[in-house]
N, C-alpha and C positions, 0 to 999 in steps of 0.2 A: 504493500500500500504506500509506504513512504516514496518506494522507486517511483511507483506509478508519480503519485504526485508532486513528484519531484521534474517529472518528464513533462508533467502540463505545466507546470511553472516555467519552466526552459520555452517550450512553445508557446506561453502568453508574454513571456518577454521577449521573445523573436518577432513574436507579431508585433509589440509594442513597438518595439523599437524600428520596422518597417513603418509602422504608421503615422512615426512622427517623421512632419514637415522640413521646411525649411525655404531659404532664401536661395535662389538659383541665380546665376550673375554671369551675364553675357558682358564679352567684353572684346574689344578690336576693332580691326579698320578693316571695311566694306568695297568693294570696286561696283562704283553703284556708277553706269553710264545714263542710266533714266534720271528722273525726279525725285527719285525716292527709295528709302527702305523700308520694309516692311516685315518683320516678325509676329509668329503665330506662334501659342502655343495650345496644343491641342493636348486631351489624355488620353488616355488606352480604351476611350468608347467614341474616338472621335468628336468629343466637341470641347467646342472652343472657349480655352481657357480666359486667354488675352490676347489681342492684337493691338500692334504697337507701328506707326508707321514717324520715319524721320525723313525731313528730308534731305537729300545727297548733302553729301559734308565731306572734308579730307578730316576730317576732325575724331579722335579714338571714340568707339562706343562704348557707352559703363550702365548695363539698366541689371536692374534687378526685381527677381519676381517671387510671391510666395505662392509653393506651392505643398500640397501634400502626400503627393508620390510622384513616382516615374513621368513621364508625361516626352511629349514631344516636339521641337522646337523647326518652327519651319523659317528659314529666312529667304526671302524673294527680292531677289534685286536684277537689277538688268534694266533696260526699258521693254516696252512694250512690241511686241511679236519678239524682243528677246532678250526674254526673264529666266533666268537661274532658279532652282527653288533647289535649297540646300538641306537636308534635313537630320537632324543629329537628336542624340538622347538628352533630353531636360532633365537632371538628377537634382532634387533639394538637398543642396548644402553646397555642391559643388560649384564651380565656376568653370565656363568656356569659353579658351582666349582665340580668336582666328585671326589670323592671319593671311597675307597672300604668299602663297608658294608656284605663282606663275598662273597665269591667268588661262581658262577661267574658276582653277582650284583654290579653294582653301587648305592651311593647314590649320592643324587644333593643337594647342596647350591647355595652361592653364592646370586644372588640379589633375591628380594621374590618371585618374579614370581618364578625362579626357587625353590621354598622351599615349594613353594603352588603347584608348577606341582608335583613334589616328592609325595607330599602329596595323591596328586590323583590319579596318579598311582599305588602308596602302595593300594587306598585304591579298585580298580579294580584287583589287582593282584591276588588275587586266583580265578576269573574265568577266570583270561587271562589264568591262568597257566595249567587249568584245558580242557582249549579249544586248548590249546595248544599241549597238548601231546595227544588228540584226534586225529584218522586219520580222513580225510572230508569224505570219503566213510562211516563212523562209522553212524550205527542207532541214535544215542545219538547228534549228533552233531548238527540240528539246534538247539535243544536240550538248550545245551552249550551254543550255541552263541548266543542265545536269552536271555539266565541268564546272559552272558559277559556284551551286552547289557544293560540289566534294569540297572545293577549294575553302568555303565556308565551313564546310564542315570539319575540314582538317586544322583550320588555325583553332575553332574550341577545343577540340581535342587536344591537341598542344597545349592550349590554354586553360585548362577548365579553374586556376584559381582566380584569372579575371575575371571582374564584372562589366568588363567592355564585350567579353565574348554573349555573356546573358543577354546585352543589348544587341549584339549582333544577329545573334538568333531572332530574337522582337521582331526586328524590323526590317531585314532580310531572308528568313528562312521559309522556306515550304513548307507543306506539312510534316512530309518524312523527315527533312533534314532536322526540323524541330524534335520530333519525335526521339530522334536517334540523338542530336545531342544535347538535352537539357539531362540525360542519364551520365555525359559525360562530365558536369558541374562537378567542384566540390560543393557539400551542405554550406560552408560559408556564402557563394556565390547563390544557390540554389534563394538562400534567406535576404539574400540583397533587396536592397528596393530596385536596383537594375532590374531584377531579375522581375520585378512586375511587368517589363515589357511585352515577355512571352507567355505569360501566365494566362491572361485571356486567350491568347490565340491557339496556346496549346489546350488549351478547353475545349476550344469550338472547332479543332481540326481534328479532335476526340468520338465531338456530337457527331462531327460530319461520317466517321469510318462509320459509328454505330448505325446510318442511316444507309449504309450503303447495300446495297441487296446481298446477301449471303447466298455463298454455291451451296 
């Protein structure tokens, strides 16, 4: 009895401490050829947090926002027929610094999380890029995005004590790739608030098998 209740006190203080908030703090210099910038941030049922529009500046950006989980950070800039929309994981507590690393990329600092996401993006980017400029009708394309895939799915495996990999899975993965690697997490990452990114999705891509017609 004492183990038992020893184990829900560990899982109500995991939860607690996912549940609490915090201040999210974008910060950096933008290549905004339009009129303007523009960030969203939306959460993991798609709706909309805050949206926050500046106009073009050379001038550093500093905002900060409260939120209380995971959530996701859209920045669009460009002008008009050609807009960028950048899109990265909103973490409370942390902070994301961007930077330009050659146009029309960002790089990301700032706190580690964001320096370990950078990381993993870079290191999926030539099948994004490649799956990218494919049209979906193209012979080759699941092709692609099954190579997009492993590649993804090979840096958590490498990775599973970061929590850049948790958001990688979020907001990149399929259903299989999800499936297969949130088993590859450690429990640290598993309890992240990153890791609320995938959490709905690997729910509903759960719903979706059970609906599937049985042989």
């Amino acid at each position: 009895m004492k183990n038992l209740f020893l184990t829900m006190l560990a899982g109500l203080m995991a939860l607690g401490a996912m549940a609490q908030g915090g201040k999210f703090t974008v910060q950096g210099g933008f290549l905004c050829e339009g009129d303007s910038l523009k960030l969203q941030i939306i959460d993991c049922d798609y709706q909309l947090l805050y949206e926050v529009t500046r106009a073009a500046s050379a001038e550093m950006l500093d905002l900060s926002f409260d939120l209380k989980d995971a959530a996701l950070l859209i920045v669009v800039d460009g002008q008009e027929g050609y807009q960028r929309h950048h899109v990265v994981p909103a973490i409370p507590g942390d902070t994301v610094l961007f930077y330009m690393e050659g146009e029309p990329y960002y790089g990301l600092g700032g706190s580690q999380f964001y320096i370990d996401y950078d990381e993993a993006v870079k290191a999926i980017e030539p099948q994004a890029i490649e799956l990218f400029e494919l049209d979906a009708h193209s012979d080759r394309y699941l092709e692609v995005l099954e190579k997009y895939q492993d590649a993804l799915l090979a840096y958590v495996e490498n990775h599973p004590d970061q929590e850049a990999s948790a958001a990688l899975l979020g907001i990149f993965a399929e259903d299989e790739t999800l499936e297969i690697g949130h088993y590859a997490l450690l429990e640290r990452v598993h309890n992240s608030v990153a890791a609320n990114l995938y959490k709905p999705k690997l729910a509903a891509a759960r719903e979706r098998m059970l609906m599937m017609p049985q042989p």
